[in-house]
C-alpha positions in Angstrom: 211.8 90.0 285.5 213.9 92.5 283.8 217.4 92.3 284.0 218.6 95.6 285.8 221.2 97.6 284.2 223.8 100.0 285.8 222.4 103.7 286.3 224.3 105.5 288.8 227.8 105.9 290.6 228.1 107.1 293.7 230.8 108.0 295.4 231.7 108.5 299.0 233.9 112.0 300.5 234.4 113.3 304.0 234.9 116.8 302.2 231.9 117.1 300.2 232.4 120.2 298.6 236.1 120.2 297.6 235.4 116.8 296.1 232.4 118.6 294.1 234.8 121.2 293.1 237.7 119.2 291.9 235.2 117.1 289.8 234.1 120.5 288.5 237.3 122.2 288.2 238.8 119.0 286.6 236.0 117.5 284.5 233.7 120.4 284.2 230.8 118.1 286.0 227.7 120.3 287.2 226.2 119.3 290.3 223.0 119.7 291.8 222.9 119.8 295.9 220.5 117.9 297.6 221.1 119.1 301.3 224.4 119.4 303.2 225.4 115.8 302.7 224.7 114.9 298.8 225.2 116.5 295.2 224.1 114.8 292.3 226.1 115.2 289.3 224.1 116.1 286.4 226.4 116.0 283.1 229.3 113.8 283.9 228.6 110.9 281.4 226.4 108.2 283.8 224.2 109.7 286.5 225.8 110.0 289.6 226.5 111.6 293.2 228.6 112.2 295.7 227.7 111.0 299.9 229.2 113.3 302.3 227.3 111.7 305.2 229.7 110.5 307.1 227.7 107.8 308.6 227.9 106.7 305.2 231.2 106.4 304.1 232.3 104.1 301.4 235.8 104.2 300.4 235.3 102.7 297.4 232.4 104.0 294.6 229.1 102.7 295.1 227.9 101.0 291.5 224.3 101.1 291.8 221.6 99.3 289.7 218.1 100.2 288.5 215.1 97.7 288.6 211.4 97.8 288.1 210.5 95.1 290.8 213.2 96.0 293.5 211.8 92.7 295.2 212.1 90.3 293.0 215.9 91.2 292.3 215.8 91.0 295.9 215.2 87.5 296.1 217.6 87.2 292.9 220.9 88.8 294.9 219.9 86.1 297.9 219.0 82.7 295.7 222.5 83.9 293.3 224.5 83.5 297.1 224.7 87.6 297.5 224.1 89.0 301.0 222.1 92.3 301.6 223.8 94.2 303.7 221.5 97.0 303.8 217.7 96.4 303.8 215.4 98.0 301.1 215.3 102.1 302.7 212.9 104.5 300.9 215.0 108.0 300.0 214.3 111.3 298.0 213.2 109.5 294.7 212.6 105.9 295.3 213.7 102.8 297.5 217.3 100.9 297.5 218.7 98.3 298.9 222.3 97.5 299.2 224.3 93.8 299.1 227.5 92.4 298.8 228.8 89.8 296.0 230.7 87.1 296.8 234.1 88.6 295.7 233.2 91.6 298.3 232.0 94.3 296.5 228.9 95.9 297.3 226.2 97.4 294.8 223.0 99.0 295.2 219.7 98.1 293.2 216.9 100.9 293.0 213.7 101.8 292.3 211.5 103.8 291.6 208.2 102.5 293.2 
């Protein structure tokens, strides 16, 4: 198995668009909407996004990982005493899962197939 490595940040705003623009404004980020609820940032240094589902609010900036057998690190998270907390979902692009270390943070690992 390759080891996955970080690939995108995401983070989590109840006012999608003023976040979008302050990141613009501020940083001079582009961003490319996907719907109401998402943009994508597109050259801000890491790939990356902003969630303005509310449904899915995160306070705190969703580090997620990129894998080629989204499975097998899976099974990895569970053996290594993670806990998924957010089954393997297909989305615009791929599939994800989400889990929670032991010291409480919680990542997501994607893929492409």
């Amino acid at each position: 198995m390759t080891h996955p490595k970080i690939d995108y940040v995401e983070f989590s705003s109840p006012a999608l668009g003023a976040s979008r623009d302050f990141f613009a404004k501020a940083f001079g980020w582009s961003f490319q909407d996907y719907g109401p609820t998402y943009a994508a940032m597109t050259n801000a240094g890491v790939d990356g996004g902003i969630q303005g589902d509310a449904a899915e609010a995160n306070t705190a900036p969703l580090v997620i990982l990129k894998a080629d057998d989204l499975e097998a690190v899976e099974t990895a998270v569970k053996a290594a005493g993670g806990v998924v907390v957010r089954p393997i979902f297909a989305f615009p692009g791929g599939r994800r899962f989400h889990f929670r270390e032991p010291g409480g943070n919680e990542l997501a690992v994607w893929s492409e197939k």
